[in-house]
C-alpha positions as CSV (number, residue, x, y, z in Angstrom):
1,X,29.4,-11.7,21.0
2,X,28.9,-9.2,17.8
3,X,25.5,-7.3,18.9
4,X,24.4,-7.3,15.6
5,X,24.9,-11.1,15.1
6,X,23.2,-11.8,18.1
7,X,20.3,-9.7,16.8
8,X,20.1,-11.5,13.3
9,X,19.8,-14.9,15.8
10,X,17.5,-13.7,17.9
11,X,15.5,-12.6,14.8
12,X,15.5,-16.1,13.0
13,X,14.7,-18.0,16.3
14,X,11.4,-15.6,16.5
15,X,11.0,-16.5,12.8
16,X,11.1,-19.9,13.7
17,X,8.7,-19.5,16.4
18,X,6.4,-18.2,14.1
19,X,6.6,-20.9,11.7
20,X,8.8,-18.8,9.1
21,X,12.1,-20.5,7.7
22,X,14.2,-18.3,5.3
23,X,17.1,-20.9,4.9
24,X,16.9,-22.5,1.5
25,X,13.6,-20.9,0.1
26,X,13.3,-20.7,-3.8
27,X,13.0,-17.2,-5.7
28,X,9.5,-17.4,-6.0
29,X,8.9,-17.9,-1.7
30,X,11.9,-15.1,-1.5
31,X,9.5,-12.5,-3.7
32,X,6.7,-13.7,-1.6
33,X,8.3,-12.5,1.8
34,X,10.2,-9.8,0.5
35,X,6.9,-8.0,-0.4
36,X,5.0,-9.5,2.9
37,X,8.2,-7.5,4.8
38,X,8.0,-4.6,2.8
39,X,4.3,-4.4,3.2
40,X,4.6,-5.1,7.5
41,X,7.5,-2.1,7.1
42,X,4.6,-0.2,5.7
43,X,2.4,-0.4,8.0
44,X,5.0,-0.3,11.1
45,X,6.2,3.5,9.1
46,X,2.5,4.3,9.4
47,X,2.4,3.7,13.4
48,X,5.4,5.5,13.5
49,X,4.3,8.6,11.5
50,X,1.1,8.0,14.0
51,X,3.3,8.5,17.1
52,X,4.0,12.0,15.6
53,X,2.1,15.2,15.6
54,X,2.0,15.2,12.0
55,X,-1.3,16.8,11.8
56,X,0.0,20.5,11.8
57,X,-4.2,21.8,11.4
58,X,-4.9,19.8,14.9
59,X,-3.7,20.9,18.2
60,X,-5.0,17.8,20.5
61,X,-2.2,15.7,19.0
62,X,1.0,14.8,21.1
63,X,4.2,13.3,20.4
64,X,4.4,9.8,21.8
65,X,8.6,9.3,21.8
66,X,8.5,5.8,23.6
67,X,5.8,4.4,20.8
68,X,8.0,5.9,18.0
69,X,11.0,3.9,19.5
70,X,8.9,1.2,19.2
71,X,7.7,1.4,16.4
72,X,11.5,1.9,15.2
73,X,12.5,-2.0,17.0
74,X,9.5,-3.0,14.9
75,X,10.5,-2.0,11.6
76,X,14.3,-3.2,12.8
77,X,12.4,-6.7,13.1
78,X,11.3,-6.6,9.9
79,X,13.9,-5.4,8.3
80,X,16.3,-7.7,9.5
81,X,13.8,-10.8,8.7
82,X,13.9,-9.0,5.1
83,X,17.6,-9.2,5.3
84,X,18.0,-12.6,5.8
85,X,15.2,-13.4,2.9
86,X,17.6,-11.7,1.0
87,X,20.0,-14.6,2.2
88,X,22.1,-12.0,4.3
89,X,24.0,-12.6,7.3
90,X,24.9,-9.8,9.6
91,X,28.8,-9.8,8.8
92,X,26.2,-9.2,4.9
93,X,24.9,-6.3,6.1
94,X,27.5,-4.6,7.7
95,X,29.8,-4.9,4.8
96,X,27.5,-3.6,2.9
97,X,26.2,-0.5,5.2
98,X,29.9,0.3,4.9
99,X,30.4,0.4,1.0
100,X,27.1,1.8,0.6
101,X,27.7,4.6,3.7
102,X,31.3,5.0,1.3
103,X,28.9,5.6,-1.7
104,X,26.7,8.8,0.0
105,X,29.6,10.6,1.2
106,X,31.6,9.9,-2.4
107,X,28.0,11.3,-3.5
108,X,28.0,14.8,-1.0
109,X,31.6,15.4,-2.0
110,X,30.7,15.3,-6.0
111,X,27.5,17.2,-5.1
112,X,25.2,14.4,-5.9
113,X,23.9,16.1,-8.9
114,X,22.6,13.4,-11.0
115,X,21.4,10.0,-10.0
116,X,23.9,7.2,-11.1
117,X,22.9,3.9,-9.7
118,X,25.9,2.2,-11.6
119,X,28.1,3.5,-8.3
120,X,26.2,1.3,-6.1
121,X,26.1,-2.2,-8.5
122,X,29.3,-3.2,-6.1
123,X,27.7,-3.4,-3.3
């Protein structure tokens, strides 16, 4: 089985478990838990940036790797859930990783010296 299909499963049956079900939810309900995503990703970027010495004035702090790769799976979670509000399925995602990943190495090569977002409305 596709990893990352297994993933978006496993993310939908937590979902579930929680009492959250994406499938079939009206624009309004998708804008609702697009920004309660965004606004968990927040805060799961914060806990992150908290699990590195960012504080370059302090010297107690310490960098706590296995909390940051936590905190990574955590934004994944969300992230993915986001996805699916979106009404994306894995084979979604991947298709459009690809075109978009196409897009930022098109942009290097030019030298990426002016924003166009007109080169991303394909994707």
């Amino acid at each position: 089985m596709d990893k990352l299909q297994r993933i978006f499963e496993m993310q939908e049956e937590l979902n579930a478990r929680i009492g959250v079900n994406l499938k079939d939810i009206d624009e309004e309900e998708q804008a609702k838990w697009v920004l309660n995503y965004s606004r968990a990703m927040q805060q799961e970027m914060a806990e992150l940036i908290d699990s590195v010495p960012w504080k370059w004035w302090a010297k107690y702090q310490d960098f706590d790797k296995q909390n940051a790769r936590v905190e990574v799976i955590d934004l994944f979670h969300f992230l993915i859930s986001l996805a699916q509000t979106l009404g994306m399925s894995a084979d979604d995602v991947y298709d459009a990783y690809v075109a978009k990943n196409k897009v930022n190495h098109q942009r290097q090569e030019s030298g990426y010296t002016e924003k166009d977002e007109a080169d991303s409305r394909h994707i």
